[in-house]
N, C-alpha and C positions, 0 to 999 in steps of 0.2 A: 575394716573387717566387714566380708557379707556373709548373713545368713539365712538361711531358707531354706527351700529345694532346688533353687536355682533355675525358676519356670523361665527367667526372662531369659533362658537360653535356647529354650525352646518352642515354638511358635506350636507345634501341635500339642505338647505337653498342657499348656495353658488353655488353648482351647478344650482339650478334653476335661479339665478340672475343673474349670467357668463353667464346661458344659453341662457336666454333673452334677458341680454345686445349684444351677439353676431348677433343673431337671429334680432334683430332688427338694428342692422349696415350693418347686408348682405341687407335689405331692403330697408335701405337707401340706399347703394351701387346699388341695383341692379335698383331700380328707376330713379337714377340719370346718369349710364352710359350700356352703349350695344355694346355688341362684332360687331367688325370690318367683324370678319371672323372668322370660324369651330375654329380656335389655339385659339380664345379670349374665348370659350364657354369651350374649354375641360382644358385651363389653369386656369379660376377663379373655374369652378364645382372641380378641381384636388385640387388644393388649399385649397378648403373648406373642403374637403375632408378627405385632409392630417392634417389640423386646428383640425378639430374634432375628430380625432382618435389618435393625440399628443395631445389633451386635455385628451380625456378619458383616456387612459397611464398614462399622469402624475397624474390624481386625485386616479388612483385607485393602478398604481406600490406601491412596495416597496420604504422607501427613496432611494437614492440615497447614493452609498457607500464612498464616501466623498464630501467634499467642491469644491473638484479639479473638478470634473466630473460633477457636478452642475453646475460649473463654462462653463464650455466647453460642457455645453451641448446647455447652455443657449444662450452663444455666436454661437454656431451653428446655431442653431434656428433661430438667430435672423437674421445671413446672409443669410439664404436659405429662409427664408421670406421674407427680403428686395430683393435677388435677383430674387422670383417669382414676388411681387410685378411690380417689375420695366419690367417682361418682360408682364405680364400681362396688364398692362400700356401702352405700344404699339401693344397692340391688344383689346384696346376697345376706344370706343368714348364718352364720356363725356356730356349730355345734358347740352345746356347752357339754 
């Protein structure tokens, strides 16, 4: 049994709803917290940046030439995201 919306049948579907849901978390973000200083404005716009052009890569590359390299790509990604995050993190302030 499948259920969902059934995105993985649709290639522009998926991207509009990724695109959105993205689009609208940078909003939330960007509502809720403001750079300290010039490093907090060119590390979150650099980030974003970088988000969206390893988005656009991965939905439009070639698969990937095996599992290994999925693997380790994914695991990449994911530190160089948590270690922007975190330096991004102390270069903005937080409204309470």
């Amino acid at each position: 049994m499948k259920v969902g919306f059934g995105l993985w049948n649709s290639v522009p579907g998926t991207l509009a709803l990724e695109g959105g849901l993205f689009i609208a978390a940078l909003g939330f973000y960007l509502a809720g917290a403001r750079p300290l200083d010039r490093m907090g404005q060119y590390l979150l716009w650099g980030t974003v940046v970088l988000l969206v052009v390893a988005y656009i890569g991965a939905a439009f590359a070639p698969p990937p030439p095996s599992v290994a390299v999925l693997a380790w790509t994914g695991i990449a990604g994911g530190l160089l995201t948590a270690a922007l995050g975190y330096w991004i993190d102390h270069h903005e302030v937080v409204k309470a």
